[in-house]
VOBA-1610 file (N, C-alpha, C; in pm, whole numbers, padded with zeros to 5 digits, always signed):
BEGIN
Unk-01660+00006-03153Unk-01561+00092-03086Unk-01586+00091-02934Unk-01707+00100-02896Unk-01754+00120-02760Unk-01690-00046-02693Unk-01729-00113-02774Unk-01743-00264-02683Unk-01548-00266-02669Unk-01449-00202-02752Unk-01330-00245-02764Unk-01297-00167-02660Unk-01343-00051-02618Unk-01271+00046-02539Unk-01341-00027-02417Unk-01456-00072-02405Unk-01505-00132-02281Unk-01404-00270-02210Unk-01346-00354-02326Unk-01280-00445-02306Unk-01152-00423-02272Unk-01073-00295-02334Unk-00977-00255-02272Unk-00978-00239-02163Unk-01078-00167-02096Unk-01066-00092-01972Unk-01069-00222-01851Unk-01142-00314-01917Unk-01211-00410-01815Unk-01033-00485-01875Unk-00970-00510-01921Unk-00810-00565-01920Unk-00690-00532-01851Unk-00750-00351-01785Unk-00661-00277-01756Unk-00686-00302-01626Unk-00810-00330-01553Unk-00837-00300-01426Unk-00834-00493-01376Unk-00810-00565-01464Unk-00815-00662-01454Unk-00646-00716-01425Unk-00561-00668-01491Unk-00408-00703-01464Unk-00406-00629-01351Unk-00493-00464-01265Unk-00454-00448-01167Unk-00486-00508-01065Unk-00553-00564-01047Unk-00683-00646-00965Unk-00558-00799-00960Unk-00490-00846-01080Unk-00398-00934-01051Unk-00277-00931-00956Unk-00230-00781-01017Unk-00115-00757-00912Unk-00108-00709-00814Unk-00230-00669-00773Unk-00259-00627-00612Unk-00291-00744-00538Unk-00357-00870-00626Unk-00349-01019-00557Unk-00228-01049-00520Unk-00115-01042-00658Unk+00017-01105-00597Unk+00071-01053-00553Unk+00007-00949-00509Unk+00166-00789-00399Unk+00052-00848-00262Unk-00010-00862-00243Unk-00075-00889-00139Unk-00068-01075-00080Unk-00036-01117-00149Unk-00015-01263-00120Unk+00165-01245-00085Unk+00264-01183-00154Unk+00356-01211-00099Unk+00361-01121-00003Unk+00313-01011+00027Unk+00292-00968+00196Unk+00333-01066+00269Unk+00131-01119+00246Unk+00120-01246+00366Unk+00270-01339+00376Unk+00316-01364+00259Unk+00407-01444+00290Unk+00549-01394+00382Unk+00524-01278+00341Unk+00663-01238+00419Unk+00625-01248+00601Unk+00475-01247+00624Unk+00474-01205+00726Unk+00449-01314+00834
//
């Protein structure tokens, strides 16, 4: 249970960690 909820969390912070890459890359691009 522990290791599933650990893997969630680390999935959750991991797609955010993605889309703050691609909101931050098309910044740059706009700029």
């Amino acid at each position: 249970m522990y290791t599933s909820c650990t893997q969630l969390a680390y999935s959750i912070v991991g797609k955010q960690a993605v889309s703050d890459t691609a909101l931050a890359t098309r910044l740059a691009h706009l700029k």
